[in-house]
N, C-alpha and C positions, 0 to 999 in steps of 0.2 A: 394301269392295274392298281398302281397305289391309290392314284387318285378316286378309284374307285371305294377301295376299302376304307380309305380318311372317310368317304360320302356317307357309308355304310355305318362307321362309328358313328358319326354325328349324327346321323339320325336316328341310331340306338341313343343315346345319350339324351337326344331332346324326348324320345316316349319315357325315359326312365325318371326325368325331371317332370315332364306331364303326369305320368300315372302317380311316382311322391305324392305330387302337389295336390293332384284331385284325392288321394287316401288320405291326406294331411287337414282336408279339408271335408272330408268326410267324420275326421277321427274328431278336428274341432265341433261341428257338427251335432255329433252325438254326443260328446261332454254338454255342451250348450242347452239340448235339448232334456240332459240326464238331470242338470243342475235346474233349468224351471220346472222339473217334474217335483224336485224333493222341496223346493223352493214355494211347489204351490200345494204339497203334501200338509208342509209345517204352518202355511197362513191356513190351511181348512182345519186342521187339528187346532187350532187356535182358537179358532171365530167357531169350532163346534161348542169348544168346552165353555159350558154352563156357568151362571154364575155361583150356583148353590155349591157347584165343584169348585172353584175359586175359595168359595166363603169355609167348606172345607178342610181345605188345604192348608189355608189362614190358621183355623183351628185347630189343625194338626200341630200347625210350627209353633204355633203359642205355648201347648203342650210340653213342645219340645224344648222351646227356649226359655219358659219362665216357670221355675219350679214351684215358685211360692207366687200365688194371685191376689194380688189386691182389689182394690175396689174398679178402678180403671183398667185394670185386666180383665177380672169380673165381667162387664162390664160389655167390653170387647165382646168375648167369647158369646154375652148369653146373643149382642146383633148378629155375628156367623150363624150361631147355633140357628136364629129364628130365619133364615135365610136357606139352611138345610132342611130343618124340619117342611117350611114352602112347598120345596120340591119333593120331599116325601109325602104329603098331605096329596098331590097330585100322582102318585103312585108313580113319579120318575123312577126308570129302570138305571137308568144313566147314575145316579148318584147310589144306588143299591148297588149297583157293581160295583166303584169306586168304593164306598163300606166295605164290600167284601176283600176287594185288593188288600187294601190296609190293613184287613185284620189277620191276614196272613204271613204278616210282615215280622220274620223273628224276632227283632230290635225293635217294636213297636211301643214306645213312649206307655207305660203301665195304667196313667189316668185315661191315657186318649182311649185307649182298649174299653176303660170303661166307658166314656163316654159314648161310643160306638156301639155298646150295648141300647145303650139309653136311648139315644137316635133308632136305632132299628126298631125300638118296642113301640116307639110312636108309630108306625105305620099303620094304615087304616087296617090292615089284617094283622094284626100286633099278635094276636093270639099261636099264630101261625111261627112258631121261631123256627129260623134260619137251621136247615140241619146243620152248616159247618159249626154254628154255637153249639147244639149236642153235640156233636164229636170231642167239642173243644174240651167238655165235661171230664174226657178220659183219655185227654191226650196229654202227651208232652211238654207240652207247654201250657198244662194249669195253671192257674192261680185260684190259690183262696178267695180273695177279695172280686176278682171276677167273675167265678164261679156263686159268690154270695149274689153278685147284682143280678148275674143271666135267673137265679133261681128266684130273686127279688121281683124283675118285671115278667115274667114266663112265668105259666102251668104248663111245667114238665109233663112230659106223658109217659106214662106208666112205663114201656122200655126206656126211658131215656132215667127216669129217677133210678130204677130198677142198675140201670149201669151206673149211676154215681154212687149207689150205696155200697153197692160190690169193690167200686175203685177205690171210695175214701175207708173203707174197713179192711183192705189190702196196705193203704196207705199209714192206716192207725195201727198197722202190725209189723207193717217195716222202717216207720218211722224210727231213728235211733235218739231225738230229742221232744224234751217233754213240750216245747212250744209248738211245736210240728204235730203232736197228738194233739194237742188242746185245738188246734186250728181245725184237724179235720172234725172233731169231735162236734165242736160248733155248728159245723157244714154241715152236720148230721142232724144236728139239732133243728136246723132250720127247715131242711126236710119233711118235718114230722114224722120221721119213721118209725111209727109206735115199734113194730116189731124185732126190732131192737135191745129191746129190754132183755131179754136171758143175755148178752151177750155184755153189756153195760152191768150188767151186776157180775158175771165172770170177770171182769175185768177189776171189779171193786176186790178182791182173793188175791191179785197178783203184787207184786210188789213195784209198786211205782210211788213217784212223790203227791205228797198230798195236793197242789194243783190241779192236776190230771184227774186226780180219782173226785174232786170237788166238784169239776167239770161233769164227768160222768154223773155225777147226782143229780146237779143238774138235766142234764138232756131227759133224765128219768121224769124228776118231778115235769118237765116241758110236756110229755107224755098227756095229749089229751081226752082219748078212749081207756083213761083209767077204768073203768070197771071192767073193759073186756082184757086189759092185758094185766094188770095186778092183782097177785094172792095172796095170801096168810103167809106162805112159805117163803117168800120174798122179805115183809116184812119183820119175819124172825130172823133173817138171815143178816138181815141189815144192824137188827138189836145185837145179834152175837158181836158183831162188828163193832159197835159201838160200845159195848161192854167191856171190850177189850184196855186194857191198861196201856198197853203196844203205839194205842191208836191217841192220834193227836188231839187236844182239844178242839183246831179248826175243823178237825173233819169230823170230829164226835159232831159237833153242832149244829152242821149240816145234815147226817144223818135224822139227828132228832128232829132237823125241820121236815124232812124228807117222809120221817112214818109216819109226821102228824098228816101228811096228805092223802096214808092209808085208812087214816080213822073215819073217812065217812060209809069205808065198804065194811069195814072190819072193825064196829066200836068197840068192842070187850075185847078183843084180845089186843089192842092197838092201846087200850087205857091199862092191862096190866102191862106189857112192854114200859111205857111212859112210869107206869106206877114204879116200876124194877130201874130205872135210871135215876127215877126221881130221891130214890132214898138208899142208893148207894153214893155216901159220901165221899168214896175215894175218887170219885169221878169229878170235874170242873163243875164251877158254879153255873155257869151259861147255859151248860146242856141241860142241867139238873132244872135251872131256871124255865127253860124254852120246855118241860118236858112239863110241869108242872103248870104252867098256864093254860096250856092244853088240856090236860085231866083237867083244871078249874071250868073252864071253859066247856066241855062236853059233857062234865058230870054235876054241874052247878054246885060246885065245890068251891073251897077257901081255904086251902093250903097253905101254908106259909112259903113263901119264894125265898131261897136261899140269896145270902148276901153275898152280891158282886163288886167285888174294888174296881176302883176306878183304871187300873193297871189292867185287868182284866178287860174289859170294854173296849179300853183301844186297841190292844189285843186283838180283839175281834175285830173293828171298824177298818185297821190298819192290815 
């Protein structure tokens, strides 16, 4: 009987070493098998990617590692770059996605972002820009200077400009420092958005530093459908401004440059404004000066130009 049971163990014991051995070697097996899959995953991922994705990537890292380019960086960058554009000029989907990854990328190196601009506008359908660049207009992760380039190589289309004007004059009203308004105000500028003008002269009434409101004259004078958005009433408003004793001689100067650009719609009442600066001497030499070559100039007149020191000039230059 025992002899039996010892038989009975032993041969439980040799199936439980059999069956081990065949799951141990199944289990080896399928590791073996798991390992050339990912093995022949990462050689086709390899041998798929492109050179123009390589060339790339090169010029991403460049970006990232050499802040300042010399001529031999230079240099570098523009072989990748003509090695990307290749594969663009060929309407590659493959390197248009890889653009697109990157640009998504919150920690994206700030020139390469522009660059990436610059690369996409080449495309044979250039005209066509990328919706994620419009979104980018009024997203989160603006930037001025990228926002200058996408408007630089792109004609916006009317909803997309229509959303940056709304953003950057949300932006110019919650901005708490004056280089933050000057920036978006520029943005504005480049835009051309004549329609703007009541809101740029509202802003000239408020109290801000003279930078800012300089700027604002600017985007005005920039204003190139002058006759359909400038009137009389503008121009007088601007003279009150300027007549004011309050107001600085930088930005008095500017204004006078500013109505002489009224005088081709409105000559008589633009040469008495001029005439009324021009012979109030409590006011700076320069405006008085800048106000009177103007009357000389449209009324073929010979006024005498009030004398400017030399301290004055650089003044202005400076």
């Amino acid at each position: 009987m025992k002899l039996i049971e010892r038989t009975a163990q032993s041969r439980l014991f040799k199936l439980l070493r059999r069956h081990l051995r065949t799951t141990k070697r199944k289990i080896i097996a399928v590791l073996i098998v798991f390992t050339v899959l990912i093995i022949m995953y990462f050689t086709i991922s390899l041998l798929s990617i492109t050179q123009s994705e390589i060339a790339l990537a090169r010029l991403k890292n460049s970006y990232e590692s050499e802040k300042i380019c010399h001529e031999e960086c230079y240099l570098y960058r523009l072989g990748q770059e003509e090695l990307v554009i290749a594969s663009i000029n060929r309407n590659s989907s493959k390197i248009e996605k890889r653009l697109e990854k990157y640009w998504f990328k919150a920690d994206l190196n700030p020139e390469f972002r522009l660059e990436i601009v610059k690369l996409l506008a080449l495309r044979p359908n250039q005209k066509t820009m990328p919706d994620y660049l419009s979104l980018y207009l009024t997203s989160d992760m603006y930037d001025d200077n990228v926002a200058r380039e996408i408007i630089k190589r792109y004609d916006l289309s009317l909803g997309a400009e229509n959303d940056l004007v709304t953003f950057l004059i949300n932006k110019l009203n919650s901005a708490t420092s004056s280089p933050d308004k000057i920036s978006a105000l520029k943005i504005l500028a480049e835009l051309d958005d004549d329609g703007e003008i009541e809101n740029y002269l509202n802003i000239l009434k408020i109290d801000a530093d003279d930078e800012f409101k300089i700027q604002v004259l600017k985007n005005i004078s920039n204003i190139k459908d002058k006759g359909h958005y400038f009137n009389a009433e503008q121009m007088t408003s601007l003279s009150s401004l300027a007549n004011l004793e309050t107001t600085s001689p930088k930005l008095r100067q500017n204004i006078v440059l500013l109505i002489g650009d009224y005088c081709s719609l409105f000559s008589e009442a633009c040469l008495n404004i001029l005439s009324e600066i021009y012979t109030n001497e409590s006011l700076d030499a320069i405006s008085r000066a800048f106000s009177v070559e103007t009357i000389n100039r449209l009324s073929n007149q010979a006024y005498e130009l009030p004398l400017v020191s030399e301290s004055e000039w650089s003044n202005y230059y400076n």
